[in-house]
C-alpha positions as CSV (number, residue, x, y, z in Angstrom):
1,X,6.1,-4.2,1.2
2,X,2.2,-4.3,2.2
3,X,3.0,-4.5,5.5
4,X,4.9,-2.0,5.2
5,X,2.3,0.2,3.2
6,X,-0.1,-0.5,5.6
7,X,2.1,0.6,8.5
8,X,2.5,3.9,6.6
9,X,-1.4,4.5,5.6
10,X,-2.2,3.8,9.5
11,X,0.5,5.6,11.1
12,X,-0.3,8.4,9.4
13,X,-3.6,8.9,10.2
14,X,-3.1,8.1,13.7
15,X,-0.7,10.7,14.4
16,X,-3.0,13.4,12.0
17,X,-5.6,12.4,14.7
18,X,-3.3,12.5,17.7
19,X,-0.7,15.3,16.8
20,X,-1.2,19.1,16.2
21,X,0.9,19.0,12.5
22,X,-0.5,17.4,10.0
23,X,1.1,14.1,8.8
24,X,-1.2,13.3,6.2
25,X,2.2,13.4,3.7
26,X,2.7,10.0,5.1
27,X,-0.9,8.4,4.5
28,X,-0.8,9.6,1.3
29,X,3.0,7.8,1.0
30,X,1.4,4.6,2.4
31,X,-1.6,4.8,0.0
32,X,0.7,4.6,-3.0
33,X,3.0,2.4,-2.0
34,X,-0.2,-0.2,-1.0
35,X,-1.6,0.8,-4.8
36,X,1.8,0.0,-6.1
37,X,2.4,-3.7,-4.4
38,X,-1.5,-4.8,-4.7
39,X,-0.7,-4.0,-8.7
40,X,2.0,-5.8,-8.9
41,X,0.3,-8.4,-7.1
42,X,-2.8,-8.1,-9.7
43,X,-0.1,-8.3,-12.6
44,X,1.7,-11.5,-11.2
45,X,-1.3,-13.5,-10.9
46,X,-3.2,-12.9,-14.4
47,X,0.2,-14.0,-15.8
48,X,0.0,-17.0,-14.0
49,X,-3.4,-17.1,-14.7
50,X,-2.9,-17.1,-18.5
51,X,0.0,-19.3,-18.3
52,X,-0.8,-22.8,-19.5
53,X,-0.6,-25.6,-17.2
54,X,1.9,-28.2,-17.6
């Protein structure tokens, strides 16, 4: 999913850059969906982090 989220954030600005019509719709799609994995990401390794070690 960050690959894919970073495919989306960079595409899109490319092709704002490179095209006439404005596909900033599809930064801003790639933005959230790199918010959303790097917070899961963030919420998976505190649990870990608090979990004790066997």
């Amino acid at each position: 999913m960050d690959v894919i989220g970073s495919l989306l954030l960079f595409g899109g600005m490319l092709l704002s850059l490179a095209v006439a019509e404005s596909w900033f719709w599809l930064t801003f799609a790639g933005f959230a969906l790199m918010a959303a994995v790097y917070a899961a990401k963030g919420v998976h390794w505190l649990r870990a982090r608090r979990r004790p070690a066997a």
